[in-house]
MARZA-299467 format. One line per 4 residues: number of its first residue (from 1); their letters; for each residue x, y, z of C-alpha. Coordinates in pm, whole numbers. Layout:
<atoms>
NUM = A = X,Y,Z | ...;
</atoms>
This chain:
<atoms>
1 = XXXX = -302,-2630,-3934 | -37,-2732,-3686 | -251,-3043,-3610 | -204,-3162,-3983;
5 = XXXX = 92,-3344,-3849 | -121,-3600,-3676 | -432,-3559,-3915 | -367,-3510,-4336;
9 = XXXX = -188,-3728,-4605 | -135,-4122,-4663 | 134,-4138,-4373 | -142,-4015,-4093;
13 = XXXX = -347,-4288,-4175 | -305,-4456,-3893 | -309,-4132,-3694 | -686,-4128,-3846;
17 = XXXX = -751,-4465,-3731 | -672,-4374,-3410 | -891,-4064,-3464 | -1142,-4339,-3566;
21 = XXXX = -1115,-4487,-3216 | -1174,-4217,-3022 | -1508,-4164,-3198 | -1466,-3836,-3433;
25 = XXXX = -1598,-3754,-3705 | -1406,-3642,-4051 | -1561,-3313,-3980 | -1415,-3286,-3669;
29 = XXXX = -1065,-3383,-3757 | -1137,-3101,-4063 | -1160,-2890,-3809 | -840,-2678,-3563;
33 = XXXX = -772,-2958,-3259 | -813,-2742,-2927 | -627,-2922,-2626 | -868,-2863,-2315;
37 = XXXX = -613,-2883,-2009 | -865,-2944,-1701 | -717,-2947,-1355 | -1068,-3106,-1234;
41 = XXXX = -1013,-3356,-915 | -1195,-3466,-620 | -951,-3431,-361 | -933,-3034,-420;
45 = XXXX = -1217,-2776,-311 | -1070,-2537,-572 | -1124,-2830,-866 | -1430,-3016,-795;
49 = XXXX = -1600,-2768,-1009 | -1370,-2748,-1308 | -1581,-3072,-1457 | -1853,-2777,-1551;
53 = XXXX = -1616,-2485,-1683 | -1480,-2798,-1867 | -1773,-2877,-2022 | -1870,-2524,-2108;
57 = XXXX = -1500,-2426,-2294 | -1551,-2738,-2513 | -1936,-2616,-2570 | -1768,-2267,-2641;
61 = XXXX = -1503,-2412,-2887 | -1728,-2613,-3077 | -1971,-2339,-3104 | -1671,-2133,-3249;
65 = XXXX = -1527,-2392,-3515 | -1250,-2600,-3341 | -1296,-2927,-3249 | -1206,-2995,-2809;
69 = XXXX = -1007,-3251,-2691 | -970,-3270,-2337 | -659,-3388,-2127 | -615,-3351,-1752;
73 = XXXX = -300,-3200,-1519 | -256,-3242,-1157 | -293,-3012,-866 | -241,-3057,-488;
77 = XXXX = -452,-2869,-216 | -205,-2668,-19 | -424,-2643,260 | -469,-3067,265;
81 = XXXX = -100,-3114,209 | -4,-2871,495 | 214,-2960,783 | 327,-3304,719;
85 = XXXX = 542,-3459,416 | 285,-3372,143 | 371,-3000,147 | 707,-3123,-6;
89 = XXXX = 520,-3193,-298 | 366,-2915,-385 | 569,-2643,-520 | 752,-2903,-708;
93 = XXXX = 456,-3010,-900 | 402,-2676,-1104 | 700,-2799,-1281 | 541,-3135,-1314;
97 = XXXX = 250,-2940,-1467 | 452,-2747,-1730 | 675,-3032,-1859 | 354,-3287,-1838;
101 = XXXX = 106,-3045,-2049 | 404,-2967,-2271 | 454,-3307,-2329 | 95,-3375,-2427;
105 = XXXX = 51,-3069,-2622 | 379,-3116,-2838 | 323,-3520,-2893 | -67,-3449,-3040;
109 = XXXX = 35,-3136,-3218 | -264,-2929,-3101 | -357,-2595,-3299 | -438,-2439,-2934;
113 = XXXX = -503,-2443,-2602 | -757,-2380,-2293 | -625,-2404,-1997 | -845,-2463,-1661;
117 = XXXX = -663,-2448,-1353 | -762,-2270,-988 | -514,-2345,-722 | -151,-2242,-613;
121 = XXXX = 71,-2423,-859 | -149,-2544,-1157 | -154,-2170,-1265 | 191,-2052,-1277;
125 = XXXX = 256,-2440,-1423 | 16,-2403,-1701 | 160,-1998,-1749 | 510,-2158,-1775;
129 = XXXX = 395,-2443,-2029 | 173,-2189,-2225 | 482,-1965,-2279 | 686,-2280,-2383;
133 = XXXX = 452,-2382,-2616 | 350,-2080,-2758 | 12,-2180,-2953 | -280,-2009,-2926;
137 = XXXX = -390,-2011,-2523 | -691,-1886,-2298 | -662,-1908,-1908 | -1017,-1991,-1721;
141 = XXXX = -982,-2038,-1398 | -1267,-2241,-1168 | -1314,-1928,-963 | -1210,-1828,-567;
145 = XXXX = -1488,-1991,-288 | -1705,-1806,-107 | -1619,-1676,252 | -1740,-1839,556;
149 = XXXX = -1912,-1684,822 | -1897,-1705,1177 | -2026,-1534,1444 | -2132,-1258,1219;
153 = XXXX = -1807,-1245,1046 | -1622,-1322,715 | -1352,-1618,748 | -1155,-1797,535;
157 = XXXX = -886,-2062,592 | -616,-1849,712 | -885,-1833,1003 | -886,-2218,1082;
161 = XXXX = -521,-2209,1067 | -500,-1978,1346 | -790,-2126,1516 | -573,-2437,1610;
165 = XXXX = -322,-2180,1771 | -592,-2024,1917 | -702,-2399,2057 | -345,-2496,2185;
169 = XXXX = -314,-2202,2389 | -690,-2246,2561 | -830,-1969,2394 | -1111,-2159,2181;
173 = XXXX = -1277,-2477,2310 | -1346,-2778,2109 | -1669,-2675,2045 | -1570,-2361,1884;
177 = XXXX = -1332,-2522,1695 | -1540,-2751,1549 | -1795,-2507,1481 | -1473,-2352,1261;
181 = XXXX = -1482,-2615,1043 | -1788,-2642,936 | -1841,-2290,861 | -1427,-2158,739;
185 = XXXX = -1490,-2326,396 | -1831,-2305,263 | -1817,-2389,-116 | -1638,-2548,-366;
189 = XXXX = -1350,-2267,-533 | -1013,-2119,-449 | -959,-2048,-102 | -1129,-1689,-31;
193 = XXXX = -828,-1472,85 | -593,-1309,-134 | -388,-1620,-72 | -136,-1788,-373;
197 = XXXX = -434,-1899,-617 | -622,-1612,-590 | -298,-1399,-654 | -214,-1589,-965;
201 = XXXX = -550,-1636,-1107 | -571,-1212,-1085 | -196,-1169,-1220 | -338,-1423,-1519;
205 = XXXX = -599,-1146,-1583 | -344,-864,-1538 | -68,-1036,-1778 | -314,-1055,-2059;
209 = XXXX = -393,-1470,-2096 | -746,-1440,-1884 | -1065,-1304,-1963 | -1230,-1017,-1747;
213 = XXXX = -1346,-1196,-1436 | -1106,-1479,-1418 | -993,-1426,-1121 | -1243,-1279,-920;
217 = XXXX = -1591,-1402,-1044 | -1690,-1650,-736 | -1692,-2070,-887 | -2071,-2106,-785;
221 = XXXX = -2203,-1809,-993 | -2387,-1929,-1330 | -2129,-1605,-1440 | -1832,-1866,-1427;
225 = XXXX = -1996,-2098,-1698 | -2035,-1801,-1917 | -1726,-1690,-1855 | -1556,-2025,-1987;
229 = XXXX = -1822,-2073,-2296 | -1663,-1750,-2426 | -1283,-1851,-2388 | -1357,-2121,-2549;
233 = XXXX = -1483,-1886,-2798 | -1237,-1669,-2820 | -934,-1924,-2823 | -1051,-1959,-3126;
237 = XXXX = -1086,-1603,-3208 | -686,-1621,-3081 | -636,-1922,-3338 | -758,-1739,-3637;
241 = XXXX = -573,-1371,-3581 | -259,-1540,-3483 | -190,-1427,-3121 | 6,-1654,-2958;
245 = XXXX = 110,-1638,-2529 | 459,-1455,-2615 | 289,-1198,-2803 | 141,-1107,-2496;
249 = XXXX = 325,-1240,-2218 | 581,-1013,-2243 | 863,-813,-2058 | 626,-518,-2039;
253 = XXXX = 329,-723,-1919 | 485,-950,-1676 | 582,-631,-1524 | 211,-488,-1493;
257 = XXXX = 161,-823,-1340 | 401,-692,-1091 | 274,-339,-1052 | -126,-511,-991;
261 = XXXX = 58,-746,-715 | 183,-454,-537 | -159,-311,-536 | -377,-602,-472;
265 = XXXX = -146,-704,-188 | -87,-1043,-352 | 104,-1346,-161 | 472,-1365,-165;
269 = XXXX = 483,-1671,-354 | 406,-1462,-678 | 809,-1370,-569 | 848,-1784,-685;
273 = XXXX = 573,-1779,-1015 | 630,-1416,-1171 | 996,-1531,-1183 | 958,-1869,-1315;
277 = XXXX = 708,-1760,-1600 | 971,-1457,-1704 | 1252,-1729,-1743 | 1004,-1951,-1974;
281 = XXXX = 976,-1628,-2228 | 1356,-1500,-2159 | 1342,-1241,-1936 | 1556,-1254,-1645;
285 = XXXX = 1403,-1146,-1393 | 1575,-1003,-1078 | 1347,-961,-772 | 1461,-636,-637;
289 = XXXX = 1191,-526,-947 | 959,-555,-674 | 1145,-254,-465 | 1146,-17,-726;
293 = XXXX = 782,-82,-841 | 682,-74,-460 | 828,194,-412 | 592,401,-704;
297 = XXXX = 261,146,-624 | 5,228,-381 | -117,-48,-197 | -526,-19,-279;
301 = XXXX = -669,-349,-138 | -684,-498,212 | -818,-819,156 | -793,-1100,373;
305 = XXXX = -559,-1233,578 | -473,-881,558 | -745,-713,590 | -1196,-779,631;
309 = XXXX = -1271,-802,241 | -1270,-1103,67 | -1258,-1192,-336 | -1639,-1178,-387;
313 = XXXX = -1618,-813,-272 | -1309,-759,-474 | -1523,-870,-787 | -1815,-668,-689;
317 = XXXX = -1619,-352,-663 | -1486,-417,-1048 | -1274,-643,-1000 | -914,-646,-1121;
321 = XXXX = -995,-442,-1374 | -1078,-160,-1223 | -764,-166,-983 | -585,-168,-1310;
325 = XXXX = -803,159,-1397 | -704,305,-1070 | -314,276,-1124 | -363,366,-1461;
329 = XXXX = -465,726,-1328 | -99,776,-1236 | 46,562,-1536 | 189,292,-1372;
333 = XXXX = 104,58,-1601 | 187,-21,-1962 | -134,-25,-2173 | -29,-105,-2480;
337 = XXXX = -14,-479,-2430 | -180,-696,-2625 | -401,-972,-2424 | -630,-1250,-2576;
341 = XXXX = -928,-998,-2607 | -743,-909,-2889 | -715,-554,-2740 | -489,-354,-2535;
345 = XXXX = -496,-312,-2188 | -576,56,-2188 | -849,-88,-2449 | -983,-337,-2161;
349 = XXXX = -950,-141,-1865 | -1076,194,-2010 | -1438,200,-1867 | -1383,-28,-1565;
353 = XXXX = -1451,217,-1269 | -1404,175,-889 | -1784,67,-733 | -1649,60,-387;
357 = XXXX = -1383,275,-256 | -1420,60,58 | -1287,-196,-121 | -1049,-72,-381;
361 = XXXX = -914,262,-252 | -877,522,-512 | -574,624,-602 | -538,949,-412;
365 = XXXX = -621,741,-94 | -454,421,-48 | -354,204,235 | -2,296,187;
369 = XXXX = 171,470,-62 | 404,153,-157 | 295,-209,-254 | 197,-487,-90;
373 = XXXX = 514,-669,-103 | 915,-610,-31 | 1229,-786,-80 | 1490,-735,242;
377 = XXXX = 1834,-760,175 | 2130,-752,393 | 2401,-980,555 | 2178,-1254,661;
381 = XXXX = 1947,-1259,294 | 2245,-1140,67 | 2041,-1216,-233 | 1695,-1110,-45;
385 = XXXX = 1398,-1251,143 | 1017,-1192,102 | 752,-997,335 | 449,-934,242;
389 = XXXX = 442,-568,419 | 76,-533,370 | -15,-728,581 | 259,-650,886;
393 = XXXX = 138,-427,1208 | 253,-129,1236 | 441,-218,1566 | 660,-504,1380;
397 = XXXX = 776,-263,1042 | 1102,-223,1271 | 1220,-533,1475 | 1489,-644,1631;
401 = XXXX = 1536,-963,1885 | 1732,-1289,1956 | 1727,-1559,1732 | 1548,-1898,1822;
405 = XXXX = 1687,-2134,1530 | 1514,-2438,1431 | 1631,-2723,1129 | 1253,-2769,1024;
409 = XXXX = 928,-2646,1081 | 796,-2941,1285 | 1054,-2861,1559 | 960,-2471,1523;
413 = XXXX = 564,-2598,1536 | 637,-2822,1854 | 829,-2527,2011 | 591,-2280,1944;
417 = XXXX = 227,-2474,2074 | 464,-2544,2409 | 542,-2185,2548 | 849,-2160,2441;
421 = XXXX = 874,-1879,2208 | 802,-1471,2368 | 738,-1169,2289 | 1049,-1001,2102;
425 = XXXX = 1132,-1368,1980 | 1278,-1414,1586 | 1193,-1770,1462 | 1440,-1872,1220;
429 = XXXX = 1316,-2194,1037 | 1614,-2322,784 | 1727,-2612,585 | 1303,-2579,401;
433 = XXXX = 1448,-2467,101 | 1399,-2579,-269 | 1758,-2845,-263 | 1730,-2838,180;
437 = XXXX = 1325,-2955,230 | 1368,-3020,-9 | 1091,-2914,-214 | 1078,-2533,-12;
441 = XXXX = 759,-2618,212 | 521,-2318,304 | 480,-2210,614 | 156,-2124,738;
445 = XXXX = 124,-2377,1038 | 422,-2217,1182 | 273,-1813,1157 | -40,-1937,1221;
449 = XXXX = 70,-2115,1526 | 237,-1763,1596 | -76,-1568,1535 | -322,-1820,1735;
453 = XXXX = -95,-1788,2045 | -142,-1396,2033 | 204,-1332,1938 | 119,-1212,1582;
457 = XXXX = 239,-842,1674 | 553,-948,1868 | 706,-1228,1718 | 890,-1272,1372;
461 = XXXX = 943,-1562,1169 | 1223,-1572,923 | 1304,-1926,647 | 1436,-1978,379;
465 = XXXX = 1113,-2159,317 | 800,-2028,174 | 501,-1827,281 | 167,-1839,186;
469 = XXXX = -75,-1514,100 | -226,-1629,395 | 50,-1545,627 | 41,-1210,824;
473 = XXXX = 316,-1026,1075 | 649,-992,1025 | 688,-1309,798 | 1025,-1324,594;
477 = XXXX = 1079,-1588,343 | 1217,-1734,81 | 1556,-1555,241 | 1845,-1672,-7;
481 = XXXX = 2098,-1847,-17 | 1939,-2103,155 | 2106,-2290,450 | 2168,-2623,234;
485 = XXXX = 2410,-2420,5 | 2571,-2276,286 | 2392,-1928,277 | 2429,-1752,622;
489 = XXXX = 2079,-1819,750 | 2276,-2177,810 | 2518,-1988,1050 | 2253,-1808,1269;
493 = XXXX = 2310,-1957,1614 | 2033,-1986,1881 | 2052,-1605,2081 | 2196,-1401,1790;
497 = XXXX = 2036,-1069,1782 | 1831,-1031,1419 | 1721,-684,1284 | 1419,-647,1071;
501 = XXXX = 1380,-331,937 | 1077,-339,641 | 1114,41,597 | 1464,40,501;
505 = XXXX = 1386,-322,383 | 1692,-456,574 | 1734,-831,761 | 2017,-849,928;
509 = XXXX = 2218,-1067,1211 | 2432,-866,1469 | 2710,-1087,1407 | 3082,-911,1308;
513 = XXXX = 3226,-1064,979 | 3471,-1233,1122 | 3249,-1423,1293 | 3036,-1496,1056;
517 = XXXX = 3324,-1630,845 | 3467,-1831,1125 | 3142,-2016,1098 | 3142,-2055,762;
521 = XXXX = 3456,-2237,752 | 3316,-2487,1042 | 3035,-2568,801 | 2951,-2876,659;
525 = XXXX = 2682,-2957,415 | 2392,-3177,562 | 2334,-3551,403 | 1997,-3490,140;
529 = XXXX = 1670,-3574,363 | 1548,-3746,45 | 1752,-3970,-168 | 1538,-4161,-427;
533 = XXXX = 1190,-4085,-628 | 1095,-3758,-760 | 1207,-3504,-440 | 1493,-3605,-483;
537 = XXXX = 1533,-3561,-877 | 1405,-3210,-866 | 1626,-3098,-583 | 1928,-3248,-751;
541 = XXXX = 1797,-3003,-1059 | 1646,-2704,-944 | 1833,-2360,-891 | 1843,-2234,-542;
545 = XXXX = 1797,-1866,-585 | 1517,-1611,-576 | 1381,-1716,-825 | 1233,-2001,-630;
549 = XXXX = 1279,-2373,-769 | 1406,-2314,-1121 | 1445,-2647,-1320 | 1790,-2612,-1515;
553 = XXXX = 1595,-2529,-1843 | 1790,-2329,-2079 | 1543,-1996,-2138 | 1272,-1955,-2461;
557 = X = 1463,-1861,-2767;
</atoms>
């Protein structure tokens, strides 16, 4: 066993007698040590449950053999850490969570691993640290909330969001608004949209290192509990056959993961996390993948912000599974993979059928006959900038309109609540990237601000900042270079005419060349907004490009 290193001969004696201290039993150090990584908090809706699917993966393991030793990793609520400093934070703290588990795994030499996260960065952090570390590993996630409802229907936070817009331009009172609140978030779990959690806890299912269910089975169903009592169980199933995360996180799956994003309609920070768990096993990933597999993906699923169905009807319509089944019809994906099931994905998916065609359209009838998601490229994104077309009207696929440039998204925010953005308007929100926020901040108050106001058809918003699942309209981020390397959403000046053009997935600025390098030579790089504690670390280490905010690692060997 790996975990001999801390546990058998004369020279672990004192290992033992620390062993001793924590209260185990010879039997138990006889037996494989199984690191339980719970992401359980009380300051996140999404986590205040994982206490219980913590308890039942240990009850699981034991019952199986190993012996469960749990250790905790961090997670910030997007939605709490919104709009003010705090979002700086967050997508620099899935890093934090894959050197941080690493660092615990590797110093106690455990056999394997459970991981139990639920929201937007713990998962792609604990994918990341599970590739690094390569024992064996079983995702559980705590499970997506239920939907709210008000005024007879579904809502989920995306809703609130907007519901301040919709209260800044005198469209809700403060009754309404309040009633909002009480009703937008109604349990504990994963925000109820197919927002960044949700996304990531289905691609965990579709790349092979989740159970069926993970990411769709709701956190208050007793089916949750079960659902972690038997990948507790079979971690250790995992342990004794061998099968280790880079067996099965591989080039072949992380592109399923991919093909399932296009189809679910997943948010565009899966552009940021697919990326970043490729470069942990070696694969370098470019992002105009996501073109070509659009381009042969049928978008099957609406769900919310971009459409009326949430992830509790997702899950009772088959869940992820049978969306897999569905693309499989056409062969998009590739089924021999192996996933910890110990089978194959055409093995898992094989008799998982559609249950509601409302839900998950068949094949032969999908929203759109391309994905969910495209990357733009052109003279103002030369290496490419995020939409999530799924959920863009109709009226805003082809756009074109004069620039209104903002340096951060407060002074966008502040702008948009006072009037001063129209109809035919393109925001352009820069210096929010990973090395300008830094710490790339998402941008949700800003679209929702957009949406609330009734501009939501006539407005874009472009940033080389992120976007959350739960944005909707014409929505471009992550555009790269980013302005604090000098990229040319830096040179955009306020009244430049922008053209969007999702089709042809073009972003451009009507701005000659010569121009455009006339103001690159005037440029000067901006003084960092942050110059001590840990901002300020990762942003002097993080790569800048699509690939979101890269530490400098050198790639698995």
């Amino acid at each position: 066993m790996r975990s001999d290193a801390v546990k058998t001969g004369t020279q672990q004696a004192p290992h033992r007698s620390l062993f001793n201290a924590l209260g185990m039993t010879k039997e138990e150090m006889d037996r494989p040590l199984v690191g339980i990584v719970s992401s359980y908090n009380e300051i996140v809706p999404g986590h205040m449950n994982l206490d219980k699917i913590t308890q039942a993966v240990k009850l699981g393991v034991a019952m199986a053999g190993g012996t469960p030793v749990m250790f905790p990793a961090i997670a910030v609520c997007d939605g709490i850490a919104m709009g003010h400093v705090g979002m700086k934070y967050s997508l620099v703290t899935r890093d934090l969570i894959a050197d941080s588990t690493e660092a615990m795994a590797m110093a106690h030499q455990f056999d394997a691993l459970v991981m139990i996260p639920n929201c937007d960065k713990n998962v792609p952090g604990l994918l990341m640290a599970a590739a690094r570390l390569n024992v064996p590993t079983v995702f559980v996630s705590g499970g997506p909330m239920l939907a709210g409802h008000l005024n007879g229907h579904k809502t989920s936070l995306s809703s609130m969001f907007e519901a301040v817009g919709a209260y800044a331009a005198g469209k809700l009172d403060e009754d309404g608004l309040t009633e909002c609140e009480m009703k937008t978030c109604p349990t504990c779990g994963s925000c109820s949209g197919m927002y960044t959690a949700n996304s990531m806890n289905c691609l965990t299912e579709v790349l092979g290192m989740g159970l069926k269910g993970n990411g769709t089975i709701p956190a208050v169903y007793s089916e949750r509990i079960r659902l972690a009592k038997h990948a507790g169980m079979q971690v250790m199933e995992m342990y004794r056959k061998n099968i280790r995360p880079r067996d099965i996180m591989t080039k072949e799956a992380i592109l399923n993961a991919l093909t399932v994003d296009m189809a679910l309609g997943c948010s565009t920070n899966s552009m940021l996390h697919l990326p970043a768990i490729a470069h942990e096993i070696g694969m370098d990933f470019d992002i105009s993948f996501a073109n070509e597999i659009s381009a042969k993906t049928p978008n099957l699923c609406h769900l919310a912000p971009a459409g009326p169905t949430y992830m509790e009807d997702l899950n009772e319509a088959g869940g992820v599974y049978a969306v897999m089944n569905e693309l499989n019809k056409k062969g998009l994906l590739h089924t021999e993979c192996m996933t910890v099931t110990g089978k194959t994905v055409g093995e898992n998916i094989k008799d998982c059928v559609n249950l509601n065609p409302e839900v998950i359209r068949p094949i032969d009838n999908p929203y759109s006959q391309t994905g969910g998601l495209a990357v733009l490229k052109g003279n103002l994104a030369p290496d490419g900038g995020v939409v999530k077309r799924s959920a863009v009207v109709e009226e805003m696929m082809v756009h074109e309109g004069p620039a209104r440039v903002f340096d951060c998204e407060e002074d966008a925010i502040a702008a948009i609540k006072g009037g001063k953005i129209v109809e035919g308007d393109v925001v352009v929100i820069r210096y929010e990237g990973p090395k300008g926020g830094p710490g790339m901040r998402e941008m949700l108050n800003p679209t929702s601000a957009i949406a609330g106001m009734g501009l939501g058809s006539s407005v874009a918003l472009i940033t080389d900042g992120r976007f959350s699942g739960a944005s909707r309209g014409a929505s471009i981020g992550h555009v790269s270079p980013e302005a604090a390397v000098g990229g040319p959403i830096a040179l955009v000046e306020e009244g430049d005419i922008i053209s969007i053009n999702i089709p042809e997935l073009k972003l451009e600025i009507k701005v000659s060349d010569e121009e455009m390098q006339a103001r690159k030579a005037k440029w000067q790089p901006r003084e960092p907004k942050v110059t001590t504690g840990y901002l300020a670390r990762y942003a002097a280490m993080v790569t800048s490009g699509n690939r979101g905010a890269i530490l400098e690692v050198p790639k698995a060997k």
